[in-house]
N, C-alpha and C positions, 0 to 999 in steps of 0.2 A: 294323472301324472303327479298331481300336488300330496295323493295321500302316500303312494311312492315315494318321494322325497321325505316325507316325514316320519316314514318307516324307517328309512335308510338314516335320515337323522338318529335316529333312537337307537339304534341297530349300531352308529359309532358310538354314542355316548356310553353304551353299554361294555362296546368293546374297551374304551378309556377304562370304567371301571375293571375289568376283568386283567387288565395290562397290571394296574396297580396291585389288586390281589395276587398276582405271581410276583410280580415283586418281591414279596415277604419270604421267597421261595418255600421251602418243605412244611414250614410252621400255618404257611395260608389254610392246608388240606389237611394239618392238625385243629386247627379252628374249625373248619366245615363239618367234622368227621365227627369234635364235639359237642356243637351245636345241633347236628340233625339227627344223631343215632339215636333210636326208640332206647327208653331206658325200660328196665324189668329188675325183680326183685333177685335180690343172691339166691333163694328156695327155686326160683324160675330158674336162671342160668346151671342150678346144678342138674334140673331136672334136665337140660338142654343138652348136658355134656354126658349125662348119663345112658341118656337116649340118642346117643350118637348123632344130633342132629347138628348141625355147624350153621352159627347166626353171631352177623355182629352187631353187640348188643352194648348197651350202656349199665353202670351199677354203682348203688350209692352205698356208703358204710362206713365205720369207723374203721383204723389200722389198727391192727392187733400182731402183736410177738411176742415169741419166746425169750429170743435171745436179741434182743437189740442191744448199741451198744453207745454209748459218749461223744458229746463234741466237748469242745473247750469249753459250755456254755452247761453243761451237766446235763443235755437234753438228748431223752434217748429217741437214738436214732434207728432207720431197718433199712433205710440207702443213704449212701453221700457219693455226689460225683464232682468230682477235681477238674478241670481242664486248666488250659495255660497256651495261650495265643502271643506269638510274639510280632512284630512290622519293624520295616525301617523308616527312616524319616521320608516322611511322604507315601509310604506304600499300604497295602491291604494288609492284613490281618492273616496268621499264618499258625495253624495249631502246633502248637512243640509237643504237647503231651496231653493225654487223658486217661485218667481211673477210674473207678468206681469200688465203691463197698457197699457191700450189703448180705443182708442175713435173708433166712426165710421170713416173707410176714403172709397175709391174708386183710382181708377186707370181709369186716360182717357186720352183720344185722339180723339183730334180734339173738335166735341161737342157731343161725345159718352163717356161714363163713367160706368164703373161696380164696385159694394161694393166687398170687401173683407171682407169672416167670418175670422176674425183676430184671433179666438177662436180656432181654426180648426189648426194653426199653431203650430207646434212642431220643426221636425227637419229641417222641410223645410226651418225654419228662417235663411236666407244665407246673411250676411253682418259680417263687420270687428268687430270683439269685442272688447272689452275695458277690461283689465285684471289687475287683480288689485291680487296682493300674499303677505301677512302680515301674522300675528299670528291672530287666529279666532275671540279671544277678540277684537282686532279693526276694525272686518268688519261685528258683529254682536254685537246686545245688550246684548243680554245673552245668552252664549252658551246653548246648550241644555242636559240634561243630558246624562252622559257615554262619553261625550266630554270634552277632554284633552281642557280648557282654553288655552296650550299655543301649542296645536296642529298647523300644519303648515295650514294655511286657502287662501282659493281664489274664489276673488269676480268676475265674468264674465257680463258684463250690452251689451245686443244687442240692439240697438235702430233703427228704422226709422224715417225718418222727412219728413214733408209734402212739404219738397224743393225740393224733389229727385225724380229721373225716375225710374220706377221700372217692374221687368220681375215677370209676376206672370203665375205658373204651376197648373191647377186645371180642374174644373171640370162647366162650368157655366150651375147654373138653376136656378130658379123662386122659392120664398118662398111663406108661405102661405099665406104671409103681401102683395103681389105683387110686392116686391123686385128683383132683378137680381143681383145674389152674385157669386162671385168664391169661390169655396168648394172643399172639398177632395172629392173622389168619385170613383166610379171604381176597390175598394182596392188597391189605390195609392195614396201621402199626397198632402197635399197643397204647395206648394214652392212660396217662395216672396224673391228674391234678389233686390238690389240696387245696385249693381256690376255688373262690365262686366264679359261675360263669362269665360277667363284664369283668373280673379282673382277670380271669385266665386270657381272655382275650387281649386285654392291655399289656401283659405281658408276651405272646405271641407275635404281639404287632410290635414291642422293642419299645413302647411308649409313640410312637407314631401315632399320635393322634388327630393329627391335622389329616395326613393320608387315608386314616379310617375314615374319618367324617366326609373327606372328597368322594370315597367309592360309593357311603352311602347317598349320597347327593346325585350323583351320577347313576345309581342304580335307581332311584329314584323319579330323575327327569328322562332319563331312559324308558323306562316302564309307562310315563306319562307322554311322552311322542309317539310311541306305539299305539298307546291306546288312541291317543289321539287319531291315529291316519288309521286304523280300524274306523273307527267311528265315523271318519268322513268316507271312508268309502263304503261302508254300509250304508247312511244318509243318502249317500249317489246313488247307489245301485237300486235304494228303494224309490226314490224320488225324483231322482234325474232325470229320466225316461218321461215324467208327468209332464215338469219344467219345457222339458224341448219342446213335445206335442204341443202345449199350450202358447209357446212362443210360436212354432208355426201358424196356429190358426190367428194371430195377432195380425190386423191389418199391415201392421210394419213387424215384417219376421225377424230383423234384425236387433229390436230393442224387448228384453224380456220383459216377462210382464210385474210388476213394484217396481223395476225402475223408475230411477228420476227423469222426469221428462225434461228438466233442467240440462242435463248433461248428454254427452254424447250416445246416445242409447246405453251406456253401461252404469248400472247401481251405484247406492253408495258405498263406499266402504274399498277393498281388497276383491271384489269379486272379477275375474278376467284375470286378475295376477296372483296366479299360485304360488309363483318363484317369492313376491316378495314377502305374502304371508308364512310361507313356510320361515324367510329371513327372519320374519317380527318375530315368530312364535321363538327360535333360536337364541336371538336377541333377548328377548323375556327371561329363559332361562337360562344363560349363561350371565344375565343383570342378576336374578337371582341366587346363582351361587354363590358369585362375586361376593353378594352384599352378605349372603348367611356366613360364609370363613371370614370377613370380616367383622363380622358376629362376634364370632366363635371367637376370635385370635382377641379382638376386644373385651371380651368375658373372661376368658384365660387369664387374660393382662391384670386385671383387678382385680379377678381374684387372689392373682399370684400376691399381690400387694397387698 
């Protein structure tokens, strides 16, 4: 029963963690997608898309164009994306408007290079944003109707520049034009950061950092109650069966055999109470979380300082 309970222990704390990860909603399964997709070289992926075979795969490279074009900042750019979220006092967060620009670019290596359908990109777009919160009137020309002019407004611009390296997640195959494109595919998106991997993630998570370090904690102590109630019931199953026989052949069947002869036939320690060992082991790890974001929020704090 007690390794039961400590299965089922590990088994919620897991689920906490798994609650939190959706939380982050679409952007969680942009994280996952970039962290575990096998990576292979751009010469690999063409040969993949040539030979009709369909895999989703990861690829590293610098950006490259023809035609890229200007921001205010003289930086050439091969996408920029615009949005514009507007709320009322007290409420969510509400898209008024989104664009996008962009030219044809590629991603290569070495003298290998593959297009990006740049089209195809949604929330895969994983770079730092530029954020911009004013009242609506100054970050669009005309509000739109049922919108409060002096609603609280905010402008979000994602850009790429053809100076940058870039990790693209997709799908490479062959267009009707004889092109070689990274695509979504597979029923999973396209992903194009410009970032390393812990920042692509700190941006993904919104700066949530406390919430990251909870799931890690919780996948963590998860994994370790598991293991734990495996363990005890392998030890039982091997060893248990020894324990009884030997306590039966004990003149008094009722006191195992180490026990304390001090006490009421039962050992020292937790043994006979599974409920309350499973509580300690619980207790232990929820002292330890406790005191690690306490940690963490304590370390933050000085740092910030």
């Amino acid at each position: 029963m007690a390794p039961l309970l400590l299965a089922a222990a590990g088994a919620l704390v897991l689920g906490v963690a798994v609650a939190i990860l959706r939380g982050f909603g679409p952007r969680y399964r942009v994280g996952r997608l970039l962290a575990a997709t096998p990576r292979i070289s751009v010469a690999e992926a063409i040969r993949l898309a040539r030979a009709g075979e369909e895999a989703y795969v990861r690829i590293d490279g610098r950006i490259d164009s023809e035609s890229d074009f200007e921001d205010h900042h003289h930086q050439p750019l091969v996408l920029r994306r615009r949005t514009v979220r507007h709320r009322r006092a007290g409420g969510t967060w509400t898209q008024l408007d989104a664009s996008t620009e962009s030219v044809p670019f590629d991603v290569r290596e070495g003298l290998d290079s593959i297009a990006v359908e740049a089209s195809e990109l949604s929330a895969g777009l994983v770079v730092v944003p530029r954020v911009r919160r004013a009242p609506i009137t100054e970050l669009v020309a005309e509000a739109a109707p049922g919108v409060d002019p002096q609603a609280d407004g905010e402008l979000t611009i994602e850009q790429v520049s053809s100076v940058e390296h870039a990790t693209v997640v997709g799908v490479p195959r062959a267009t009707d034009d004889g092109r070689i494109v990274m695509a979504a595919g597979l029923g999973r998106p396209l992903i194009l950061t410009t970032l390393e991997r812990d920042e692509a993630m700190r941006v993904l998570t919104g700066g949530a950092t406390g919430r990251s370090r909870l799931v890690v904690l919780c996948l963590a102590a998860g994994a370790v109650l598991i293991a734990g109630a495996a363990a005890w019931w392998l030890v039982d199953a091997l060893f248990g069966g020894a324990v009884h026989v030997a306590a039966a052949a004990s003149p008094d069947p009722t006191q195992r055999p180490g026990s304390d002869t001090r006490s009421s036939g039962q050992g020292p320690g937790l043994v006979g109470e599974p409920v309350l060992a499973v509580l300690g082991v619980l207790g232990v790890g929820i002292a330890s979380v406790l005191a690690t974001l306490a940690f963490v929020r304590a370390t933050a704090d000085r740092t910030r300082r």
